[in-house]
N, C-alpha and C positions, 0 to 999 in steps of 0.2 A: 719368319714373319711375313705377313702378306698384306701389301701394300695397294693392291688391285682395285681399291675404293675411288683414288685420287685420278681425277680426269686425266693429268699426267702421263699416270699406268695405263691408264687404257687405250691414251694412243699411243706412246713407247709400244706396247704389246700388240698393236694393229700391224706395226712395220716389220718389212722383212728385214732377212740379216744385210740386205743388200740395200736397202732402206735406211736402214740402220748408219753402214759406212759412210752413205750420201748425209746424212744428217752430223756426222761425226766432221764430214769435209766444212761443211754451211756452217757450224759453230764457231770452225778455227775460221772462219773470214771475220775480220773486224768490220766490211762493209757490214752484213751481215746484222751484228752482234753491239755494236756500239749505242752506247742511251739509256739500256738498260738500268736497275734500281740497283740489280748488286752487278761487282764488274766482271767480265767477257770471262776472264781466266776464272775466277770460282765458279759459274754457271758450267765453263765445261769440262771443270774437276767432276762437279757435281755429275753429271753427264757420263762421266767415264765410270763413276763408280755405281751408277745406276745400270749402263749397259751391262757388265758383267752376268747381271741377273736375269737378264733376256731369256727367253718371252716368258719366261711363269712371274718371272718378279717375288720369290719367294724365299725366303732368307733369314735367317735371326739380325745377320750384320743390316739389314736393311732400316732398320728403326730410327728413330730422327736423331735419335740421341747421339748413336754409334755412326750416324752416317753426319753428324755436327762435328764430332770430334777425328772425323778425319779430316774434314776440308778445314778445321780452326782448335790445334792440337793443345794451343795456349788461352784456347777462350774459355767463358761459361756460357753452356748452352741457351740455346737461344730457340723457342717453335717459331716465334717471327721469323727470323732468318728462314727457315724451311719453308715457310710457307712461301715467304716472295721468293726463292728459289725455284720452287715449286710454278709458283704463276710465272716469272719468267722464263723458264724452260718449256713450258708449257706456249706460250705467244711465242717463243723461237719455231718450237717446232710445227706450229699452226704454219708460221710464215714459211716455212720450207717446204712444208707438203703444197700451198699456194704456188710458191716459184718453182715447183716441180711439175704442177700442170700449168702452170704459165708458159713454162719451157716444151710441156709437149705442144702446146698449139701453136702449129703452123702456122697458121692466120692471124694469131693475136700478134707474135712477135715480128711478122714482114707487115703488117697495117700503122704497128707501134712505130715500128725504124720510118715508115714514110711518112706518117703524121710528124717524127721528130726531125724528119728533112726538110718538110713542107713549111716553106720560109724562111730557112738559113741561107737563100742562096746560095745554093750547092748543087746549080742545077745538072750537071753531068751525073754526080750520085744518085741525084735525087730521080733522073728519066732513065736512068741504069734499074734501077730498083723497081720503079714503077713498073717496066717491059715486064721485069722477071715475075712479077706479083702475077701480072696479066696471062703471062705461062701458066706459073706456076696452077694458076684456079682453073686452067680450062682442064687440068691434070682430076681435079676434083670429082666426085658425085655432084650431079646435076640437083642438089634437090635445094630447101630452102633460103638454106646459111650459104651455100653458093651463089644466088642471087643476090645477097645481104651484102654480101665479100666482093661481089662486084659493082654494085653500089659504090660500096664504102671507098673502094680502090678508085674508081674516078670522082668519089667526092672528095678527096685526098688533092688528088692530080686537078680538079677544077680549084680548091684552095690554094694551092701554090701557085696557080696563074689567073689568080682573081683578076689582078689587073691587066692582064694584059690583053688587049683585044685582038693582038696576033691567032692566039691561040684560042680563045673562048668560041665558042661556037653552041650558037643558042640551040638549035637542032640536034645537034649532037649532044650535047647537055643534056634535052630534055627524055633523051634515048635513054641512056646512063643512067638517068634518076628514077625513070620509071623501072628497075629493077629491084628501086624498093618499095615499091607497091608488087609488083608480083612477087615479093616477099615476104610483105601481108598477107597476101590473100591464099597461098599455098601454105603458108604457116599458119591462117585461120583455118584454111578447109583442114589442116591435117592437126590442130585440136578437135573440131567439129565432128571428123570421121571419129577417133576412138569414142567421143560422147556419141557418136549413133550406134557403136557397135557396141557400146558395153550395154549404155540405156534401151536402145530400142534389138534386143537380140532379138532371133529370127525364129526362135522357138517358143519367144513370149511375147504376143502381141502388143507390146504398151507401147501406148503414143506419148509419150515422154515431150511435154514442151521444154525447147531450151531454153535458156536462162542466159548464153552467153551471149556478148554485147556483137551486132554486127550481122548476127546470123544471116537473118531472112535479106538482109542488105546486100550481103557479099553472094549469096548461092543466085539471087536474084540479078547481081554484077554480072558473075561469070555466064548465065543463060543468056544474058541480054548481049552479051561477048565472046560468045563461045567462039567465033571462026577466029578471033584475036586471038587469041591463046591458044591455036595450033601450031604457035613455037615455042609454045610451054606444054607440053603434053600433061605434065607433072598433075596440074593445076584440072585437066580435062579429066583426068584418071579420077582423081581424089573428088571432084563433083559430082560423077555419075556413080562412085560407092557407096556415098553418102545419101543420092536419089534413090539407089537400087535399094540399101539398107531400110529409110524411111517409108519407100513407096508399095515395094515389092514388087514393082514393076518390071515387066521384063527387058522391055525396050532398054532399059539400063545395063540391064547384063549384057544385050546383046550390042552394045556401044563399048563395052567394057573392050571385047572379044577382038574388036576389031581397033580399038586402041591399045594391046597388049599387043596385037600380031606387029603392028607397027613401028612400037615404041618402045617396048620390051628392053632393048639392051642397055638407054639408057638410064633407065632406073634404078635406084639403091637395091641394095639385097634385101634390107627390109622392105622397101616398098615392093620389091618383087615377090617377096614371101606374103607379103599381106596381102596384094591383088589375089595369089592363088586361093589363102585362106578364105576371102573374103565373098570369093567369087564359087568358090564351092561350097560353102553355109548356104549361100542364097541357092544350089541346086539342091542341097540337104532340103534346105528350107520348102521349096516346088515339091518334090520326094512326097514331105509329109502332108501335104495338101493335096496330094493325088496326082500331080502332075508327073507323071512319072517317066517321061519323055526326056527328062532332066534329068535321068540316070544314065543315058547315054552321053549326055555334057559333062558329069561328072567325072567320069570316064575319064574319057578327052582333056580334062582339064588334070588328072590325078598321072595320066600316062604323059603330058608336058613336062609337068611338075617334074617328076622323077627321072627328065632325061636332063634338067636344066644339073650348075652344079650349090643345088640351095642346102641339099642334104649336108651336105659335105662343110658348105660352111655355115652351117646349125649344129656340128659336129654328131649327127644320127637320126633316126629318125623316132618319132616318139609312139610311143607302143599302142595309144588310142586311131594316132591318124594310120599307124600299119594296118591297124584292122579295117578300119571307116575304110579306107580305099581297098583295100582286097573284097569283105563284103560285099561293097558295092560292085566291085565286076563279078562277083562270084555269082550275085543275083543277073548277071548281062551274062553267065554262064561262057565267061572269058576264062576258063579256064586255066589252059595254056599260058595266058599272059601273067596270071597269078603263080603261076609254079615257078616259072623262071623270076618274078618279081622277087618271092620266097627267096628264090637260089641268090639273087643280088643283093637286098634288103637284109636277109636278117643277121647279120654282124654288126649290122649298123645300130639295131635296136639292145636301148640298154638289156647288160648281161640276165637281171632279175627276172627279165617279162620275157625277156628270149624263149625259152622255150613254150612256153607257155602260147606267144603267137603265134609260133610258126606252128606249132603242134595242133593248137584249136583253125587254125584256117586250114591247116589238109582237115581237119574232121569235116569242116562247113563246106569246102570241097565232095567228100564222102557223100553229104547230107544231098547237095542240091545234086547229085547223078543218083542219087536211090539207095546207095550203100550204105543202109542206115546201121547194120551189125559191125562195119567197119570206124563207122561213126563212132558209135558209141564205144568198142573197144581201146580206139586212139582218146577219148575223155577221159575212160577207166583210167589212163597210163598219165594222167597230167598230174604234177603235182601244185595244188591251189594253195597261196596265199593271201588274196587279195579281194577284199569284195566284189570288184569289179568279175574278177575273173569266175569265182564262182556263180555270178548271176548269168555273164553270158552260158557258161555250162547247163545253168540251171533252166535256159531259156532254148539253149536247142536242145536237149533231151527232151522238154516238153513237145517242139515241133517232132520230134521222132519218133516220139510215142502215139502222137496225134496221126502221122503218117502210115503207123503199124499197127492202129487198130486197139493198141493198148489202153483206151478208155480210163479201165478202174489203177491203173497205175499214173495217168497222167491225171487224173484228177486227184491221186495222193501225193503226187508232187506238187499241182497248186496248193494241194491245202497246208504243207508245210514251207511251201516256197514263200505263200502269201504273210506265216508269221517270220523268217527269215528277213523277210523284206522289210517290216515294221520295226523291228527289231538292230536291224544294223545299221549302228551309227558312223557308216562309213562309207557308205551310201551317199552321192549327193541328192537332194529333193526333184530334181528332173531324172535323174537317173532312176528311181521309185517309182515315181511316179508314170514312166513309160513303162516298167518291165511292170508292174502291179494293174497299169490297165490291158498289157497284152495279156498276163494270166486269167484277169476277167474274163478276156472277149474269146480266149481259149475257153474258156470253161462254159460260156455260154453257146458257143463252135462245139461241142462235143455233148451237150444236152441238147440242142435241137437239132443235131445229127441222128440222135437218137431216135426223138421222136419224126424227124423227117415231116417237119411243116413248113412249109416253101413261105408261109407271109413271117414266121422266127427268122428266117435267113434274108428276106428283104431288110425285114428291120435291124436284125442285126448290122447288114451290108451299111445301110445308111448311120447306122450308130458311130460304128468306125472310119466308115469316110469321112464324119465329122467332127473326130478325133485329131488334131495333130500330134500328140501326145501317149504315142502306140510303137512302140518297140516292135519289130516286124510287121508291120503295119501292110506292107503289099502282099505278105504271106498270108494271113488273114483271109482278107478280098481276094486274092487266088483260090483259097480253099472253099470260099463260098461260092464261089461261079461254078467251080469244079462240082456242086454237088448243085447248084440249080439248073447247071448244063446235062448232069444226069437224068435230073426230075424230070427236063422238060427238052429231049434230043430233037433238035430240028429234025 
């Protein structure tokens, strides 16, 4: 019988078997266990005979009836009883999973002991503990909650010496306190950041007003304070992401650049993973607006990345960003650096897309030296499962064909590429919508190639430039100069 319904079962079946034991310890404590509506010893009868059925929970004996007449061999059944059995066991084990992350935080349980020192006069305990707190956070990640934690630790240490004016010190006090304003304001800026990077991404112009309380106040704080908060770098970082996201300004990357060469070590691993991320979208971003000078940033910023050790603790690297960064040097025709990248990276890349990347970035390799027969035989050899994979195939075959003159073959490939596209719902809608306007502006590249009329390729030139939204987009505008610098040879 299967019992899986009962919120009960569903966290019983959440726990591991080691979870399990721990829960099995916390019942037998009468601290614990005592108050309850049925008492300590039948809740962890109950208990024992539920464990057995671990983790499926599925059982004939498991029925209320059969599992009544164990724990009450002289009663008459009763669903009541089960059921507050049921809610009791259930509130135990809530409470357990609570004092089990109670007990993991560090922080909660050394702020807890000195809040319960602070006032008993026990002052040798009490400045024992306080020193060790004080260690202990400098031991920490620099970022909000460590601000908060230091706060909290001398608003502690100022309560237990309220009155004494030995010790109080208004100056110093007001040091202390102000940690938790910069705990505000780097815990606003870094809700702030994810609302500008999900709301305003760098691929969809929306201007997104915010809504959150504070906004315009606090970014308008930290401008007006910037040189004060050059002993919080944290708080300088997270301002200028949020400028650079909303503004697209450059100057903000370029403040990023020289706050990351600086400050770099003390930041979280997330925040270090997200600086990279955040800071190479905004040169994707430049990329697609033609600034294409930002492909050499990118670079530099993708050849950082991969010397820090971020990989390692993301545990791989993920099969979109393998490519986004090979590509992009493959078009900076860094060849050399790609191969050896290859040779280190791809173990790292889940098993599924493994081959698959490494195999298509020697092809794009192939592609940008000329070796287009080499190209296309290493595509032959891939085996595709995944939409993604067959559009990028689908998208350099078509530049290969377009390279070799294969006209009436590249234009039967948009024409079945373009109902693939429409068609697969597995696709995301920016994904389409870039590879669907490159096969456009391909097909309109290979019809006025034909006819060879220099004002089709002006206009084309300007169509695409004023595209962000073009999957090889500098490939394109390469191959029109390429034929207006024929038409028209200095």
């Amino acid at each position: 019988m299967k019992k899986e319904g009962t919120s009960l079962i569903q966290l019983l079946k959440s726990l591991s078997r080691k979870e399990l034991r721990k829960l099995d310890k916390f019942l037998r404590s009468p601290y614990f266990t005592e108050g309850k509506n049925i008492s300590s010893g039948i809740i962890y009868r109950y208990f024992e005979i539920l464990r057995k059925y671990h983790p499926h929970f599925e059982d004939q004996e498991l029925s209320d009836e059969k599992i009544y007449s164990r724990l009450y061999p002289d009663g008459t059944s009763s669903v009541n009883i089960i059921r507050k059995l049921n809610s009791d066991l259930l509130h135990l084990a809530e409470k357990f999973l609570s004092q089990q992350e109670f007990e993991r935080n560090e922080n909660e349980l050394r702020q807890n002991l000195l809040l319960q020192l602070s006032g008993r006069k026990v002052e040798k305990v009490f400045n024992r503990r306080f020193n060790e707190m004080l260690k202990y956070l400098e031991t920490l990640d620099k970022d909000e909650e460590y601000f908060y934690e230091i706060y909290n630790t001398w608003n502690n240490y100022w309560t237990n010496y309220f009155l004494s004016k030995s010790v109080y010190k208004l100056e110093e006090s007001v040091k202390h306190r102000n940690n938790f304003f910069i705990y505000v304001v780097l815990a606003s800026l870094r809700i702030y950041l994810v609302e500008s990077s999900l709301l305003s991404g760098f691929t969809k112009m929306q201007e997104e007003k915010s809504e959150f309380y504070l906004y315009n106040e606090i970014l308008n704080h930290v401008k007006e304070n910037y040189s004060n908060y050059e002993e919080v770098p944290q708080i300088l970082i997270h301002y200028n992401l949020i400028k650079m996201i909303k503004s697209k300004e450059e100057s903000y990357y370029y403040n990023l650049k020289v706050l990351k060469s600086s400050y770099f070590d003390i930041l979280t691993n997330a925040d270090k993973y997200n600086l990279f991320i955040m800071m190479t979208n905004f040169c994707q971003y430049m990329i697609f607006h033609n600034d294409f000078k930002f492909r050499r940033e990118r670079f530099l910023l993708d050849k950082e990345f991969l010397q820090t050790h971020l990989i390692d603790w993301l545990g791989g690297i993920h099969f979109f960003q393998f490519l986004s960064i090979t590509k992009n040097a493959i078009k900076l025709r860094e060849f050399k650096w790609v191969e050896k990248t290859i040779e280190e990276l791809s173990q790292k890349i889940e098993s599924k897309y493994r081959d698959f990347a490494v195999n298509f970035v020697k092809a794009l390799i192939y592609f940008e030296r000329k070796s287009y027969n080499k190209a296309l035989e290493l595509l032959a050899k891939l085996t595709i499962e995944y939409s993604h994979e067959k559009q990028y195939i689908r998208n350099l075959m078509l530049q290969i064909y377009y390279e070799t003159g294969e006209d009436e073959t590249a234009l039967s490939l948009i024409d079945t590429g373009r109902h693939f596209i429409h068609r697969d719902k597995h696709l995301n809608e920016e994904a389409k919508k870039n590879s669907l306007n490159f096969i456009r502006f391909t097909e309109k590249l290979i019809k006025a190639r034909v006819k060879l009329q220099p004002d089709l390729f002006f206009t084309l030139k300007k169509e695409i430039s004023a595209n962000s939204s073009v999957e090889n987009k500098d490939w394109l505008l390469e191959k029109i100069e390429e034929i207006l610098k024929a038409e028209n040879p200095k």
